[in-house]
N, C-alpha and C positions, 0 to 999 in steps of 0.2 A: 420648309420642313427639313433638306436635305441639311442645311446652314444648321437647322437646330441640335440636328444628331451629331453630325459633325463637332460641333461645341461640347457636346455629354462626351462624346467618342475622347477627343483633345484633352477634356477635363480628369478624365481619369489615369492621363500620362503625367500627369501635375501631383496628383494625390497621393499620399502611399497607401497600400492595401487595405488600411484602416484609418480613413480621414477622420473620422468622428472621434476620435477616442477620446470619452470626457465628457464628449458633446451630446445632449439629446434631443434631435429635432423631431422623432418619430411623436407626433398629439396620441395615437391610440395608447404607446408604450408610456407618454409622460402622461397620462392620465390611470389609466390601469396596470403599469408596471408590468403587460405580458407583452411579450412579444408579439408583432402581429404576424401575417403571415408572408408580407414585404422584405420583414426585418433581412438586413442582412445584403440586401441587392446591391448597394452603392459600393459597398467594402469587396463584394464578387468581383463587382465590373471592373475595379481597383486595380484588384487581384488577379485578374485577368490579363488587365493591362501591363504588368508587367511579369508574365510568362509565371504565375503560382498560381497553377491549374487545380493543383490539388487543394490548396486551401481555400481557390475561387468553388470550387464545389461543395467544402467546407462552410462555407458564408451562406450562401444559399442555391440549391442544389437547378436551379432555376436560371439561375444567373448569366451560368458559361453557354448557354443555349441564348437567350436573349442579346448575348453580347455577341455571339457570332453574326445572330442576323441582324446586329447593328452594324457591324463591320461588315457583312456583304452590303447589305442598302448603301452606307455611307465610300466604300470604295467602290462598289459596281455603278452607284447614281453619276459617279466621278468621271467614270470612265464612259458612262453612257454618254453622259453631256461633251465631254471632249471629243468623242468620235461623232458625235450627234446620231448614234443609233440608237435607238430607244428601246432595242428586242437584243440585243446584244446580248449575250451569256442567259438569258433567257431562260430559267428551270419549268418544266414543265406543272402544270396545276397540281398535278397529284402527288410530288412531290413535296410543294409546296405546304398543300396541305396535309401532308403525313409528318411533317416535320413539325407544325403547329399542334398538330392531336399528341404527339407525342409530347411535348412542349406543355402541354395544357394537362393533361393526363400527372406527367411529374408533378404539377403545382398544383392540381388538386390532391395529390396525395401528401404531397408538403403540406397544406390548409390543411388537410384532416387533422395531420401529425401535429401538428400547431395549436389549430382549437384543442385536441385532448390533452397537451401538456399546459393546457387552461385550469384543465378537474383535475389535475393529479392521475398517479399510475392507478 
């Protein structure tokens, strides 16, 4: 799993902030022309990658929060294994999970915002 992140992580140093441009692979969007409520992640992560914070928020408001805890997983798993400590930098639970509700909270509120620019204002 580390190797796979690592690859997403890497692939977004390749890309520029907006890979697709042109391109529609999204099936929800090339079938019903709305945007879902993904739209936007891969161009974030992009756009992260190379330091456009502000338009990585832009993309999707979700993004720069998933891409940080990819870049802890994929640099901390790094370091775990080199050292061979496995508790090494270690966040506590509640952290952990305060950062997810907070995480998950944003992107329900994106979904909502999303399905209602389905029906119109």
């Amino acid at each position: 799993m580390w190797l796979v992140l690592l690859g997403v992580w890497s692939a977004t140093f390749i890309y520029p902030y907006s890979p697709l441009d042109g391109e529609l692979l999204c099936v929800w969007r090339r079938i019903t022309t709305l945007n879902c409520p993904g739209c936007g992640l891969t161009r974030s992560f992009c756009a992260m990658s190379q330091l456009m914070f502000e338009r990585a928020f832009a993309l999707h408001p979700v993004g720069p929060l998933l891409y940080l805890a990819l870049v802890w997983v994929v640099v901390l798993g790094g370091i775990r294994r080199l050292r061979s400590t496995p508790t090494f930098l270690r966040l506590p639970a509640r952290i952990v999970g305060g950062y997810w509700v907070i995480t998950s909270l944003i992107f329900a509120i994106h979904f909502a915002a999303t399905v209602a620019s389905w029906v119109g204002p």
